[in-house]
RODO-2510 file (C-alpha; in nm, 4 decimals, decimal comma):
residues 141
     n   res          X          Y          Z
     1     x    14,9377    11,1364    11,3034
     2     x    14,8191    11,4388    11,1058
     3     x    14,8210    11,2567    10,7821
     4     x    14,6314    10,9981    10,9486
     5     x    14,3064    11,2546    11,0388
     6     x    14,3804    11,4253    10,7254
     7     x    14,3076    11,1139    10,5035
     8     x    14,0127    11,0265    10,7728
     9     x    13,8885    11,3647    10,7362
    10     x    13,8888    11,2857    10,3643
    11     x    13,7353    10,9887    10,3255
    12     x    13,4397    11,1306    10,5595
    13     x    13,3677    11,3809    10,2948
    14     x    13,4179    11,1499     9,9938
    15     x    13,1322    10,9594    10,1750
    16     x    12,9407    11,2494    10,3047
    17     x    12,9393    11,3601     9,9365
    18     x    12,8664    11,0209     9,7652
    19     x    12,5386    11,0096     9,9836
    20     x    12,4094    11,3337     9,9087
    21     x    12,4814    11,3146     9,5339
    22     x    12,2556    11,0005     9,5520
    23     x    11,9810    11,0508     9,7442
    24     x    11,9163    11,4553     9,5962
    25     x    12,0219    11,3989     9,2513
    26     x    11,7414    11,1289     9,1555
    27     x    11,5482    11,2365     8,8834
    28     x    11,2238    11,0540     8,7647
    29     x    11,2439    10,8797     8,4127
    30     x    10,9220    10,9859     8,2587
    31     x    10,7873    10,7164     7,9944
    32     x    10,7515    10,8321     7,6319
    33     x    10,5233    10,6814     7,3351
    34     x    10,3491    10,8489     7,1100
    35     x     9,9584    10,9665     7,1196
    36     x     9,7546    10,6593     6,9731
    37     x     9,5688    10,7315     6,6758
    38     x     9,2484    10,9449     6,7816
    39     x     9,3513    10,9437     7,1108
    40     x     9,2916    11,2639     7,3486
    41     x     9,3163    11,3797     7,6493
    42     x     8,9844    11,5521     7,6829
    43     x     8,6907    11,4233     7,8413
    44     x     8,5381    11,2815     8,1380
    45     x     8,7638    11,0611     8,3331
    46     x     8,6718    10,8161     8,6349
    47     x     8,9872    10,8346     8,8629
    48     x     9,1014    10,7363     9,1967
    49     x     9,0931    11,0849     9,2866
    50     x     8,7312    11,1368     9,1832
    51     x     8,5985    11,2623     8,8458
    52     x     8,7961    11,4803     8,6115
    53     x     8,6891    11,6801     8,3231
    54     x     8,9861    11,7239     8,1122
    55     x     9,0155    11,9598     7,7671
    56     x     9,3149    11,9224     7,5398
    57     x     9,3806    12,1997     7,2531
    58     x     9,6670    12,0913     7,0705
    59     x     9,9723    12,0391     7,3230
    60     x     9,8301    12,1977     7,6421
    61     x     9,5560    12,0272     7,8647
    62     x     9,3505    12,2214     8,1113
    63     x     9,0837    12,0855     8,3969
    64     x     8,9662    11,9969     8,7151
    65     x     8,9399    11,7085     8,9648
    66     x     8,6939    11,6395     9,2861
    67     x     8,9169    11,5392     9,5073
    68     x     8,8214    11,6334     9,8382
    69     x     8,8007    12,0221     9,7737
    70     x     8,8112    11,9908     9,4677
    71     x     9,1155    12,0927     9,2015
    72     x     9,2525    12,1902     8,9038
    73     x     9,5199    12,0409     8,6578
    74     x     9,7483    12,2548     8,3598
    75     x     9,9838    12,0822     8,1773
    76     x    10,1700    11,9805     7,7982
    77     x    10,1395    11,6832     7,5993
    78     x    10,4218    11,5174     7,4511
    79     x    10,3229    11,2344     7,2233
    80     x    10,0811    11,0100     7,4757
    81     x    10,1853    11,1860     7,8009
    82     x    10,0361    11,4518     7,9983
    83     x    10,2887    11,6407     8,2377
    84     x    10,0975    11,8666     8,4560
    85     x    10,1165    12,0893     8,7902
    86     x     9,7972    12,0583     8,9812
    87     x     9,6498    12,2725     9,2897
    88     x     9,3985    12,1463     9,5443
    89     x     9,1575    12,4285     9,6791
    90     x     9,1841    12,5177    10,0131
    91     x     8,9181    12,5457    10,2364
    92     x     8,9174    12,8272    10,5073
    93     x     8,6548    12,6860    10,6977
    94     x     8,8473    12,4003    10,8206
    95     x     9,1826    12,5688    10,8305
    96     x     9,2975    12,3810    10,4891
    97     x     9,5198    12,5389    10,2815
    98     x     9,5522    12,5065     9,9174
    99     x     9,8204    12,2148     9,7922
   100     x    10,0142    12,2238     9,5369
   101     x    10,2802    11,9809     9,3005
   102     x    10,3262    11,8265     9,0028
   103     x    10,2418    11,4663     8,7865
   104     x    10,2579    11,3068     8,4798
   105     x    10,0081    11,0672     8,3186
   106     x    10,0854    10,8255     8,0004
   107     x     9,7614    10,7418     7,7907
   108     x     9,7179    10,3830     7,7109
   109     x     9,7252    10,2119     7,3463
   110     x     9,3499    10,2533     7,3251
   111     x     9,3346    10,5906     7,4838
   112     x     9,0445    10,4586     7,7471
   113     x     9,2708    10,4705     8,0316
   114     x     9,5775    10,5986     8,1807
   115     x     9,8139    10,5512     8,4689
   116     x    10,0651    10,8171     8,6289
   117     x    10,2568    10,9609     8,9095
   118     x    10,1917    11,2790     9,1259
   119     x    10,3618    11,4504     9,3866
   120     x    10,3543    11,7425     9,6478
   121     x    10,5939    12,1203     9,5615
   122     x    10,8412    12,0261     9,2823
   123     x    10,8081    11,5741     9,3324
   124     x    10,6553    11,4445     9,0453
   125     x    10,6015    11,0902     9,2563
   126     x    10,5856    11,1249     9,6065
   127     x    10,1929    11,1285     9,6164
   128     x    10,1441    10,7998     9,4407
   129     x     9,9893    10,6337     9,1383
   130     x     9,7210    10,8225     8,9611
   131     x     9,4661    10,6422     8,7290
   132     x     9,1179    10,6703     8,5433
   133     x     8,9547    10,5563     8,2969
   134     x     8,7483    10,7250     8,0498
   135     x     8,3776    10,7724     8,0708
   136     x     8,2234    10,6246     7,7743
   137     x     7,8880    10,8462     7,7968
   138     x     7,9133    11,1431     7,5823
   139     x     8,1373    11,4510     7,7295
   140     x     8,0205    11,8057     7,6871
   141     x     8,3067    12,0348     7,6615
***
């Protein structure tokens, strides 16, 4: 009989384990291609999140978004992707308080669009799909 709720007791945690190796040990395959030819990063993009003015000097990227509150976005470049950490401002007169996470974006083939993920803390996707497309009017850094 011992045996019996020993090898029950067993195959519990063999499960138990198998679950949570699973479900917490996802990680998110980021896409990689290189930068298109002339292709940047900076300038004024049209996105589902509002406007964003976006500067890229040589692998890092730096800008903002107005989203709501409004927001900022630092990240690195690796070939035609943009992998960033973003914060939305808070807003203390309506109790809102500033959001945080994390987001990638891959540049298309003619570097007039692009199409990512974005997420809330450490989750690179659990906020949804990010997009934009360039503005084609002149961009003042």
């Amino acid at each position: 009989m011992q045996t019996r709720v020993q090898s029950l007791l067993l195959v519990v945690a063999l499960l138990f384990a198998a679950v949570l190796s699973t479900s917490c040990g996802a990680s998110v395959q980021i896409p990689s291609k290189p930068m298109p030819s002339g292709a940047t990063f900076t300038g004024l993009w049209y996105s589902n999140y509002g406007d964003m003015k976006l500067v890229q000097k040589d692998d890092s990227v730096t800008g903002t978004f107005d989203y709501k509150t409004g927001g900022r976005i630092a990240g690195t470049v690796t070939g035609g992707v943009l992998r960033f950490d973003w914060v939305q401002d808070g807003d203390l007169s309506v109790g809102r308080r500033e959001i945080t996470g994390k987001g990638y974006f891959v540049i298309s083939d003619d570097g007039l669009k692009f199409e990512g993920q974005w997420g809330y803390g450490d989750n690179l996707t659990d906020g949804g799909t990010w997009t934009a497309e360039k503005a084609v009017e002149n961009y003042d850094k």
